[in-house]
C-alpha positions in Angstrom: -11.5 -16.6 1.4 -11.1 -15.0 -1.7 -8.4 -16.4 -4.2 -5.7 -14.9 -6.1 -7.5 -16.0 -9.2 -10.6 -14.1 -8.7 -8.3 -11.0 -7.4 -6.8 -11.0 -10.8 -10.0 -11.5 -12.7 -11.5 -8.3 -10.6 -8.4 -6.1 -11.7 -8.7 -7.6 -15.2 -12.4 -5.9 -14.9 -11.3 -2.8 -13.3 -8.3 -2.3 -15.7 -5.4 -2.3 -13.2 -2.1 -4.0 -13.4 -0.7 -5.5 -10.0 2.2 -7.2 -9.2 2.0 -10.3 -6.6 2.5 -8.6 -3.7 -0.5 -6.3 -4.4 -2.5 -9.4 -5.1 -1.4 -11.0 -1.9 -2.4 -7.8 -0.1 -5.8 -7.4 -1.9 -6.5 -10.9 -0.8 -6.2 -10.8 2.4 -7.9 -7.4 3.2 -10.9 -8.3 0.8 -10.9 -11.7 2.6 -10.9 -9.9 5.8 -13.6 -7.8 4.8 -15.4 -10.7 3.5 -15.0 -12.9 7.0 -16.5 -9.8 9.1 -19.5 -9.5 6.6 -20.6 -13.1 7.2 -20.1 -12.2 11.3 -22.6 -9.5 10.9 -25.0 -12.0 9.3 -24.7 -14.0 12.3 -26.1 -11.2 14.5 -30.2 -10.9 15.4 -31.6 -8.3 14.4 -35.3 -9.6 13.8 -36.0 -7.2 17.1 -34.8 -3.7 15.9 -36.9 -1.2 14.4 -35.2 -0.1 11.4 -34.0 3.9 11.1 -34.4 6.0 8.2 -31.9 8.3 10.2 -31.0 8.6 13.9 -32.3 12.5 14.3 -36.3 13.0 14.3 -35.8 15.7 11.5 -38.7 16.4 8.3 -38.0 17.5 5.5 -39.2 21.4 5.0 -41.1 21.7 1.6 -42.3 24.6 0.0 -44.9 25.2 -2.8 -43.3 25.5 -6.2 -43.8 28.6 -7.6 -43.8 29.7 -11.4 -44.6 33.4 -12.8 -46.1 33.1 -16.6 -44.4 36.0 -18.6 -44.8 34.9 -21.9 -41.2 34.2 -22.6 -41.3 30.0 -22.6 -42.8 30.2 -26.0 -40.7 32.7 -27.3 -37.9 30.6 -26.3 -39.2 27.5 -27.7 -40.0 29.1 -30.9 -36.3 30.3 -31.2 -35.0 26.6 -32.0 -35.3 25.7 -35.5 -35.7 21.7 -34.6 -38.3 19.8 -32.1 -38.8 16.6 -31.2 -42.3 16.3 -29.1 -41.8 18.7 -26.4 -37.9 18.9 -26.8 -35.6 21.4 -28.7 -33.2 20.0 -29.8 -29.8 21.5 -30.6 -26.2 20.3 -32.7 -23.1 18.8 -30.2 -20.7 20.4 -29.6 -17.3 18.8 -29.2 -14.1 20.1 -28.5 -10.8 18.2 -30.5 -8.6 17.6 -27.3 -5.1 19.4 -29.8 -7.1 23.0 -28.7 
């Protein structure tokens, strides 16, 4: 069982203000929660094939394909400032009074 101390310390982390009866609440769903997780450990599985997904479907890929028409390095060139193979460009921030 979970305690009301670690609920607290969990909404301390997530930011959230609750008032007892939340925390009474919390505890004993997450406690719930946390008693049915340790009944699925109890269960044998050591004889099923694990499933990726329960339909026999692929995946259907195709060939990338590019077309060379010169304009990459005309677009790189435009950018005054490169780093390696990066352009890089000024941030743009918006003041949130706009």
């Amino acid at each position: 069982m979970i305690s009301q101390e670690e609920i607290k310390y969990i909404a301390h982390l997530a930011k959230l203000s609750l008032s007892g009866k939340e925390i009474k609440s919390l505890q004993e769903n997450l406690s719930g929660i946390l008693d049915y997780i340790e009944k699925l450990k109890q269960v044998d599985i050591s004889a099923i094939q694990p499933l990726s997904h329960c339909m026999d479907l692929e995946n259907e890929l195709r060939q990338d394909e590019t077309e060379e028409t010169g304009e990459d390095e005309a677009i790189v060139a435009a950018f005054p400032e490169r780093q390696d193979r990066l352009n890089k460009v000024k941030g743009v921030f918006i003041n949130g009074d706009q």
